[in-house]
Each structure stands twice: as structure tokens, then as C-alpha cells.
DRENPAKE-743387 format. One record per residue (C-alpha): residue number from 1; residue in one letter; x, y, z. Coordinates in nm, 2 decimals. Layout:
{i:NUM	aa:A	x:X	y:Y	z:Z};
...
This chain:
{i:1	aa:X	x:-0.33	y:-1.30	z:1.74};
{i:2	aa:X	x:-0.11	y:-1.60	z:1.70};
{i:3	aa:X	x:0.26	y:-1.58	z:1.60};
{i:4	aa:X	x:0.16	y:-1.81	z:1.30};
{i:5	aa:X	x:-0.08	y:-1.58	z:1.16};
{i:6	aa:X	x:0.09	y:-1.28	z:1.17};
{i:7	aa:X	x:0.21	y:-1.10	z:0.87};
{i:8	aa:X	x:0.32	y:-0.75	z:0.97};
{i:9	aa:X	x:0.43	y:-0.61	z:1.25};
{i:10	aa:X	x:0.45	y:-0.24	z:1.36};
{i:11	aa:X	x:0.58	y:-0.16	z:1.69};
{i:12	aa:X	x:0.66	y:0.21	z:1.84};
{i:13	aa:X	x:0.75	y:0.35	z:1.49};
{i:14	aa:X	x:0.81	y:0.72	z:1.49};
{i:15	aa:X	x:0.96	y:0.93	z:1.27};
{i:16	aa:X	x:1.09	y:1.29	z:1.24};
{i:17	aa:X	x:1.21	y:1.59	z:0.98};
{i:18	aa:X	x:1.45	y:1.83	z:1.04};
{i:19	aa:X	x:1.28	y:2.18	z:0.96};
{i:20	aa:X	x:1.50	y:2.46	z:0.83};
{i:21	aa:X	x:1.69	y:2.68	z:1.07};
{i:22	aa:X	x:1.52	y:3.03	z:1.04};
{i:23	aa:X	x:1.84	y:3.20	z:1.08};
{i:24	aa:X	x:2.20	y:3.20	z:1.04};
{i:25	aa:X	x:2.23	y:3.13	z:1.47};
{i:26	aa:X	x:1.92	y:2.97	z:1.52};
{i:27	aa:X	x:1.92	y:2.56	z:1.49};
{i:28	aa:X	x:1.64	y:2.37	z:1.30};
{i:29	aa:X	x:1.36	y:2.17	z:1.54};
{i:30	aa:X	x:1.25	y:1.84	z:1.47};
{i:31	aa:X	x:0.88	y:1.75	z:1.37};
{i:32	aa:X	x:0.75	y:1.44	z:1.48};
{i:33	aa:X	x:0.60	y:1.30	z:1.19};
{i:34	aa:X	x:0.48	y:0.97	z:1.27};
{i:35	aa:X	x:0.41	y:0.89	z:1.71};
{i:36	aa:X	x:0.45	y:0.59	z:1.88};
{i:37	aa:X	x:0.27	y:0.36	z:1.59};
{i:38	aa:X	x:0.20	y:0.04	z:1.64};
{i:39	aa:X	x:-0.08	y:-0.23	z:1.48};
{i:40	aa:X	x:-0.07	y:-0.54	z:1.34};
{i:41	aa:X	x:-0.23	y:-0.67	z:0.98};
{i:42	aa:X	x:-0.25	y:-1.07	z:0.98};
{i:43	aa:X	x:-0.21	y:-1.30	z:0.67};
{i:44	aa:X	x:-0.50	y:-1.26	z:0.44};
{i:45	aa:X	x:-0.63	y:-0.94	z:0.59};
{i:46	aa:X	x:-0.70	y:-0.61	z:0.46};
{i:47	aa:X	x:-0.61	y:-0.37	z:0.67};
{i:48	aa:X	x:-0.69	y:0.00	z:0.62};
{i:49	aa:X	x:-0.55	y:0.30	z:0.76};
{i:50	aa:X	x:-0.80	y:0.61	z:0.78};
{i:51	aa:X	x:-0.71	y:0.96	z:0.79};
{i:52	aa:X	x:-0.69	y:1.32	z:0.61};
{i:53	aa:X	x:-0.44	y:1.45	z:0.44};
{i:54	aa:X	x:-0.09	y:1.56	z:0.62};
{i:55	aa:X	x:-0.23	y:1.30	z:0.90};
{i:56	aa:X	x:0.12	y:1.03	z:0.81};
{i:57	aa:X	x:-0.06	y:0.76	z:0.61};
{i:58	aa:X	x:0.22	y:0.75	z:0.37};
{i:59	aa:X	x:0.53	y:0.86	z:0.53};
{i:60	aa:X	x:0.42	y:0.50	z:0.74};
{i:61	aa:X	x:0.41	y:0.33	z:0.40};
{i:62	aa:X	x:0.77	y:0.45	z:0.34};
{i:63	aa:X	x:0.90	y:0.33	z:0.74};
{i:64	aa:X	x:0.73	y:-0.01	z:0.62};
{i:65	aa:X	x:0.90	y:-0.03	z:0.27};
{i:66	aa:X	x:1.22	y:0.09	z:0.51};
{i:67	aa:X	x:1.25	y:0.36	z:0.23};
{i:68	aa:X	x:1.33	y:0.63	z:0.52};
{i:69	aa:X	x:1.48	y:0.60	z:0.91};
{i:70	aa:X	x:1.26	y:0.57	z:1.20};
{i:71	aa:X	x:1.26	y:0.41	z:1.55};
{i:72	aa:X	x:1.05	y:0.15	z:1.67};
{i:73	aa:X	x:1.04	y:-0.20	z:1.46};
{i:74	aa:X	x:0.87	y:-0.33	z:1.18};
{i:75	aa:X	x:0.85	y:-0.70	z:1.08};
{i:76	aa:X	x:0.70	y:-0.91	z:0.83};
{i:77	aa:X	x:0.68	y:-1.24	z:0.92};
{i:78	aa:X	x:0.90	y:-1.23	z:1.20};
{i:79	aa:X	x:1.18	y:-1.11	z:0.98};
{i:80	aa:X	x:1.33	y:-0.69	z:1.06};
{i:81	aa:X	x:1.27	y:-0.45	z:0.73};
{i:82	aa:X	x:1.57	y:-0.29	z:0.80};
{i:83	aa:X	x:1.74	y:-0.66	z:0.76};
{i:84	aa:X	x:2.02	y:-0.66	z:0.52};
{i:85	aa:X	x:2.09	y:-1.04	z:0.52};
{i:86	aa:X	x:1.72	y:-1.13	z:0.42};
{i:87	aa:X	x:1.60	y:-0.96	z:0.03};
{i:88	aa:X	x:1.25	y:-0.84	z:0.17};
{i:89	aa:X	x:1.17	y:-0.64	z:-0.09};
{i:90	aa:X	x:0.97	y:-0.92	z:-0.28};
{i:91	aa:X	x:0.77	y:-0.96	z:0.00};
{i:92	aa:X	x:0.65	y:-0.61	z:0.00};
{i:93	aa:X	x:0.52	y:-0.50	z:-0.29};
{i:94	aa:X	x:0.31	y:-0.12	z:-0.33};
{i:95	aa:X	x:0.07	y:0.04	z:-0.58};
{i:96	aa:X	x:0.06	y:0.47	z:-0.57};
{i:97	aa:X	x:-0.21	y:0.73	z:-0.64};
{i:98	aa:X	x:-0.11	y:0.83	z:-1.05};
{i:99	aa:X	x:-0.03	y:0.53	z:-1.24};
{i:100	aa:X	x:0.07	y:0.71	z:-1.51};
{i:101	aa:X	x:0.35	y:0.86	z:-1.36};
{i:102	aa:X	x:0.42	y:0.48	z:-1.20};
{i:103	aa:X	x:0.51	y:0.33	z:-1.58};
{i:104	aa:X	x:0.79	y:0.42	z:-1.77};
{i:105	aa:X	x:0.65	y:0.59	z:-2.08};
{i:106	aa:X	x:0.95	y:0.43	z:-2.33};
{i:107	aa:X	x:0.88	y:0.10	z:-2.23};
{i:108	aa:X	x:0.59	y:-0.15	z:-2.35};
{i:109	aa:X	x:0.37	y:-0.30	z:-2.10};
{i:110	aa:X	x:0.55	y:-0.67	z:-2.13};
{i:111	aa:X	x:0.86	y:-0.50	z:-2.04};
{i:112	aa:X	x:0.77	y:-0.31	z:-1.76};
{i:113	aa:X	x:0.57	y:-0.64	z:-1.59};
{i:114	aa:X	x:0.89	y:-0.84	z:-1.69};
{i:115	aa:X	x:1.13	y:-0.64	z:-1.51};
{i:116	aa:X	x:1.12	y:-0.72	z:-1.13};
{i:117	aa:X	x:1.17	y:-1.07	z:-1.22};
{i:118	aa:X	x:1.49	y:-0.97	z:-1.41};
{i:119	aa:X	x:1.58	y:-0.76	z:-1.10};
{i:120	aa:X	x:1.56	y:-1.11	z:-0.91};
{i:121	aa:X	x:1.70	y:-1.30	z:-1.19};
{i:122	aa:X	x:1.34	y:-1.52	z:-1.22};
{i:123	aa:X	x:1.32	y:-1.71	z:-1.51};
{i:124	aa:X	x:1.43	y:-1.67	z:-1.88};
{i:125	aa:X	x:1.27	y:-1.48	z:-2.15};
{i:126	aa:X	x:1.00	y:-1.71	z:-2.26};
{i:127	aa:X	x:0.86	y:-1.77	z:-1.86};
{i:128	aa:X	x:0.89	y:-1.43	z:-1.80};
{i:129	aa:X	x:0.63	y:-1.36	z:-2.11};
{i:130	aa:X	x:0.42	y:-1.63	z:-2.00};
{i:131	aa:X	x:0.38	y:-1.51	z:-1.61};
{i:132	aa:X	x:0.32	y:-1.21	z:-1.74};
{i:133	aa:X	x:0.06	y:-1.32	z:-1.99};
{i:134	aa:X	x:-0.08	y:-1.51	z:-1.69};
{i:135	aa:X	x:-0.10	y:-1.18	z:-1.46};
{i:136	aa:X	x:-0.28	y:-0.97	z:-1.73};
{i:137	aa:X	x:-0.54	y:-1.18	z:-1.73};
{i:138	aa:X	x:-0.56	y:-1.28	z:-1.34};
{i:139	aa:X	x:-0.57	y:-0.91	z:-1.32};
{i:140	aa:X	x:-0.82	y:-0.86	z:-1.62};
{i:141	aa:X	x:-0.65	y:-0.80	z:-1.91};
{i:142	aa:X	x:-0.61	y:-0.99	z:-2.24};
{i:143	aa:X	x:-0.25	y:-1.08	z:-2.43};
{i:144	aa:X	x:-0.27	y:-0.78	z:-2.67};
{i:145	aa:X	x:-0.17	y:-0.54	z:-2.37};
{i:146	aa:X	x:0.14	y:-0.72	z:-2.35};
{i:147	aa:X	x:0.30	y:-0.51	z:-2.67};
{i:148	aa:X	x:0.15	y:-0.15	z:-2.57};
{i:149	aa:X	x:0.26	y:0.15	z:-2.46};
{i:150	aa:X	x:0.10	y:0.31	z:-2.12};
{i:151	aa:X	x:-0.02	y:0.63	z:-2.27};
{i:152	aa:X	x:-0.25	y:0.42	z:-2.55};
{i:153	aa:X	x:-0.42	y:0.29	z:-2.19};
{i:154	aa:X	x:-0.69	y:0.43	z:-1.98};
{i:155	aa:X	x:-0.68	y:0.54	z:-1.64};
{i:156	aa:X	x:-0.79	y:0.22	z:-1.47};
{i:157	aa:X	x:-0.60	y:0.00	z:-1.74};
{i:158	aa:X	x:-0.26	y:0.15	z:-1.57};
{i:159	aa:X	x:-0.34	y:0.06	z:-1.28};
{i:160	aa:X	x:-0.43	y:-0.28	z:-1.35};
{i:161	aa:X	x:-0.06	y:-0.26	z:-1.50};
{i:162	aa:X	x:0.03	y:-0.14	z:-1.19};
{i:163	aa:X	x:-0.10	y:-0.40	z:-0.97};
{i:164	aa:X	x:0.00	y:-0.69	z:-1.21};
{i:165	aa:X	x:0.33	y:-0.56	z:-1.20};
{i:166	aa:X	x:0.34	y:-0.56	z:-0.78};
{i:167	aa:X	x:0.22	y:-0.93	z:-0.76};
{i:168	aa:X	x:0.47	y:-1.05	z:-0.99};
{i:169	aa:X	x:0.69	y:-1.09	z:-0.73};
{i:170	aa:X	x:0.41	y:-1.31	z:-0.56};
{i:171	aa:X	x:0.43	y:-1.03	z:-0.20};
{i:172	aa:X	x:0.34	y:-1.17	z:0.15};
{i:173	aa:X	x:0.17	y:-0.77	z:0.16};
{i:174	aa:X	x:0.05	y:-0.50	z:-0.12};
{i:175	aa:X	x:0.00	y:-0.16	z:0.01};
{i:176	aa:X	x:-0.24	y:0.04	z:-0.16};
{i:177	aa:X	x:-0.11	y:0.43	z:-0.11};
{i:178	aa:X	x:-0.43	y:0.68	z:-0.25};
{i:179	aa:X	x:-0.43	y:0.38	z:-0.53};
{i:180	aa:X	x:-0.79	y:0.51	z:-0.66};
{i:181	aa:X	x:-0.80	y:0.85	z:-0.53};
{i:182	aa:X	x:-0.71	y:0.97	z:-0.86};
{i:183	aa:X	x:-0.95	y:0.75	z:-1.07};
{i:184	aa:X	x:-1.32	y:0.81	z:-1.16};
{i:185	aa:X	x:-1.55	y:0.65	z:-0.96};
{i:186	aa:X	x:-1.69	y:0.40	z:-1.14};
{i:187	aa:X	x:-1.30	y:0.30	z:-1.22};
{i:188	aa:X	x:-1.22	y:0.31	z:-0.89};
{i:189	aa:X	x:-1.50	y:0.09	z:-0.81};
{i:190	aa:X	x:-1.36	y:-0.11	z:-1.04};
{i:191	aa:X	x:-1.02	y:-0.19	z:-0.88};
{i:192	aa:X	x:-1.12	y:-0.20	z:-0.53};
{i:193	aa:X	x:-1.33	y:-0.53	z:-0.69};
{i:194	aa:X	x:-1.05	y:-0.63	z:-0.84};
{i:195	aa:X	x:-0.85	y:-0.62	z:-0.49};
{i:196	aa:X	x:-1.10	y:-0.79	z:-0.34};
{i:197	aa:X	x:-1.12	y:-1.07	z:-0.54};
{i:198	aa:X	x:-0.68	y:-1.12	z:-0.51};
{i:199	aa:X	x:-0.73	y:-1.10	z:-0.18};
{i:200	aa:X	x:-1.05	y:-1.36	z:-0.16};
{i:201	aa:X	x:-0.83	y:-1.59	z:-0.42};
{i:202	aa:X	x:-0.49	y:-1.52	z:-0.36};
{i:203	aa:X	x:-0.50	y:-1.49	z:0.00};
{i:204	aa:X	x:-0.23	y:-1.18	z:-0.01};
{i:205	aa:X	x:-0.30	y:-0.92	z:0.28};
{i:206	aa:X	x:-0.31	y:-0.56	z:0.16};
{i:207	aa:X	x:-0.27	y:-0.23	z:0.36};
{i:208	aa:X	x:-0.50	y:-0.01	z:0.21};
{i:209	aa:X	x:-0.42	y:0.36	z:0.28};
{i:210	aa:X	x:-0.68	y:0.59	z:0.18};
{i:211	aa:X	x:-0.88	y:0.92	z:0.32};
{i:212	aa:X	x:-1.21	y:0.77	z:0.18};
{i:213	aa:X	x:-1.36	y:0.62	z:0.48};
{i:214	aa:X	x:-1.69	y:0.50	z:0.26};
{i:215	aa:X	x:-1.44	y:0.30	z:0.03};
{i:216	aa:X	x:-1.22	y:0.18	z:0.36};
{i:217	aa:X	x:-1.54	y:0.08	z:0.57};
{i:218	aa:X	x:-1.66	y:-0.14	z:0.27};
{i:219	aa:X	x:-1.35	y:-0.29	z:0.16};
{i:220	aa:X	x:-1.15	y:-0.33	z:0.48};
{i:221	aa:X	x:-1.14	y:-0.60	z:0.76};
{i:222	aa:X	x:-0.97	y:-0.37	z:1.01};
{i:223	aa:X	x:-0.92	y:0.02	z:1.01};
{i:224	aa:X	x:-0.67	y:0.23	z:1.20};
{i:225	aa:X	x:-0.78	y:0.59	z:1.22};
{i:226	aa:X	x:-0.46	y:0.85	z:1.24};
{i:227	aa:X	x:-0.40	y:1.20	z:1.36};
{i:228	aa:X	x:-0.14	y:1.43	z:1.36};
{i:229	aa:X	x:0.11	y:1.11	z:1.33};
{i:230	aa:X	x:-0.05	y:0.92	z:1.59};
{i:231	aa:X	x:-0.33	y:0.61	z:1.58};
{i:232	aa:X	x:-0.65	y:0.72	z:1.76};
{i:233	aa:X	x:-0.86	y:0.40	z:1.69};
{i:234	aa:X	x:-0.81	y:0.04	z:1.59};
{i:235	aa:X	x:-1.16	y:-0.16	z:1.54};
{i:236	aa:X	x:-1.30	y:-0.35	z:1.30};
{i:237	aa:X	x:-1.42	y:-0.18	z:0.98};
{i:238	aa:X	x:-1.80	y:-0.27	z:1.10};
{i:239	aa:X	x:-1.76	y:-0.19	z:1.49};
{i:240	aa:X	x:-1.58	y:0.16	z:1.42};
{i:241	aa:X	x:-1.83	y:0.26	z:1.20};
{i:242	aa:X	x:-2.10	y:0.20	z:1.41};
{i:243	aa:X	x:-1.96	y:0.25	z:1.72};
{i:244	aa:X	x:-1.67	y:0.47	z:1.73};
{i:245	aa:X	x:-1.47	y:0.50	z:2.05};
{i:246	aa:X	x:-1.31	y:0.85	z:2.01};
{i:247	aa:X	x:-1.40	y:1.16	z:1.96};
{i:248	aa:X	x:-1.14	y:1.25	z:1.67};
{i:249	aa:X	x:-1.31	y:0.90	z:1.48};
{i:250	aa:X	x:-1.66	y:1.05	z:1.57};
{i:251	aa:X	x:-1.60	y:1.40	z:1.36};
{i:252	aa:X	x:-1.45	y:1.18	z:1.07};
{i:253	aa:X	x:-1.73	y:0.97	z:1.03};
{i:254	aa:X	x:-1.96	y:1.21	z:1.08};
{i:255	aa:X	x:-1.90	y:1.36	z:0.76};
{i:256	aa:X	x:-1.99	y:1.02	z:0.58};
{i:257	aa:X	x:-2.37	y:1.13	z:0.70};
């Protein structure tokens, strides 16, 4: 891959928890939580990370969003998370599992999209509204949603909320943690089309992390498989599927059959 198309860089990350000493002599271990990672996602790709649950799918989305320590390095576009000089936050943006609990329940929907521009001092009131305005309906939405409350929403409406609200900060990357694992089906369905087509459009690269492996094989470019903290497998979505390389990616596909 060339420097120039690179978005995101993971190299050697590992992180560990302290457990709790069982006794008043005895000293806590460490767990090793995340081993050795590394993978790279370039621009415009969707990249999915595969695994079940416990596995460190998003404890990694936290070392990326440099929301907890680890070793190793992480990058996006050449530039260190951990980099204090350089505000990378807008460049990473990331949707969760429950949108509900994602949106402030006190606030209307026009606020809630509004504020990370505030945060960054974008704009005034009036092009605040109208970006906003312009996101509900790049992300399928009309106007009237801009004076609501999230609880007179649907399931799938919130997290359209919840995605509008991550791209308003126009990221270089959108990580999808579990984002439809708590939807119904025909929802989800519905937002992973609605990923698709910001990522066909907009170009923006998304790290999809997920424990579906029939919605990561359709809707992702690459896949990582993890265990136990550690990545077994990098392939391409079709090449894994088809023609898994370890044994650990064998057993998980195998229950797609």
C-alpha cells in the first residue's frame, strides 16, 4: 500500500488491565487485552474486524479513539492519536450499538447534530441549522426531524441521528462499534445501505466492528478476524470467506453454513 493512500495505521498495539489482587498480600496480574495488533485500512475502504464477543473488537476501537493507554502506534494519516499538538478528534468520528442511550434525551435533534460544530467553534447559528438540515437528508431524513426529541424516533431513525451527527465533523474514518447489532433486521439492513452509499459517495473509510460475519462478508472490503486479543487472519472479505487460511477463521465461518 502506498504512503498516499493510507488512512490508518495500527502497529503492535497491545493493551492490558490490572485484575484485582485476591488478597490483602497477594498483587494483582495483568491481562493482556489486546496482542501485538497491527493492520492497515486505506482511504475509502471499509474495513471490518470479525470476532465474538470478549475477543477485543472494542477495547481496539477505544486504543484508536486514544480513549485508553496502550503500546504500539496508531496513526491516521501519518499523524500519532496520542498527538497533543494536532486536534484529531474530528478526524475520527464513531457510531455505538444503542443509539438511544447515544442522544441526550433533553435535547432536540437540531441541537444534538449542532453541537460538535460548536465544540470546534464551526460556523454561526444559521450555518449550523443549514449543515444540519443538509445531513438529515444526506442521511435520509427530512427538515421536521430537526425540532424533535429522540424518544418520538424509531430505532433506526436514531441511528440515522447518530451517524449524521458523526459526519458533521466531515471524519477522514467512522467506526462502526455493534452499530446494528441492536436493530431489527430489516432496520439494520437498512443502515448498512445507508453506509454503503457514504462510503460509495463520500469516499470516507469506515472500520466496521461487528460479530456478524454474514453482514461483515457483504459489506466489507477487507476483514480482520480476532482471538483472544490477537488478529488471526487478514484477507479480503471474498478470499476469507472462501478460502480461509486458519483454523480459528475456519470454525467461525463454519457456523455461517
Amino acid at each position: 500500500m502506498s504512503k498516499s493512500n493510507l488512512l490508518l495505521s495500527v502497529r503492535n498495539v497491545s493493551n492490558f488491565y490490572k485484575e484485582r489482587s485476591k488478597g490483602i498480600f497477594s498483587k494483582g496480574g495483568k491481562t493482556r487485552v489486546l496482542d501485538d495488533v497491527s493492520f492497515e485500512v486505506c482511504k475509502g475502504e471499509v474495513f471490518g474486524i470479525v470476532g465474538e464477543s470478549g475477543c477485543g473488537k472494542s477495547t481496539l476501537s477505544k486504543a484508536i479513539l486514544n480513549l485508553i493507554n496502550f503500546t504500539g502506534e496508531i496513526t491516521i494519516d501519518g499523524i500519532s492519536v496520542r498527538d497533543k499538538k494536532k486536534d484529531i478528534r474530528k478526524d475520527i468520528q464513531i457510531i455505538f450499538q444503542d443509539p438511544k442511550s447515544a442522544l441526550n434525551p433533553m435535547k432536540r435533534i437540531g441541537w444534538i447534530m449542532e453541537e460538535p460544530l460548536r465544540v470546534h467553534k464551526i460556523g454561526n447559528d444559521n450555518s449550523r441549522k443549514k449543515e444540519v438540515i443538509d445531513m438529515l437528508n444526506l442521511v435520509g431524513l427530512d427538515e421536521s426531524f430537526y425540532n424533535r426529541y429522540p424518544h418520538e424516533l424509531s430505532g433506526g431513525q436514531q441511528q440515522r441521528i447518530c451517524i449524521g451527527a458523526a459526519l458533521m465533523l466531515k471524519p477522514k474514518l467512522l467506526i462502526a462499534d455493534e452499530a446494528i447489532s441492536a436493530l431489527d433486521v430489516s432496520i439494520a439492513a437498512q443502515i448498512i445501505n445507508l453506509l454503503n452509499d457514504l462510503n460509495k459517495k463520500k469516499g470516507i473509510s469506515i472500520l466496521f466492528i461487528s460479530h456478524d460475519l454474514n453482514v461483515v462478508t457483504y459489506f466489507c472490503d477487507k476483514i480482520a478476524v480476532m482471538n483472544n486479543g490477537r488478529i488471526v487472519e487478514i484477507n479480503d472479505a471474498e478470499n476469507i470467506y472462501k478460502n480461509p487460511s486458519q483454523p480459528y477463521t475456519k470454525e467461525l465461518f463454519s457456523l455461517m453454513i
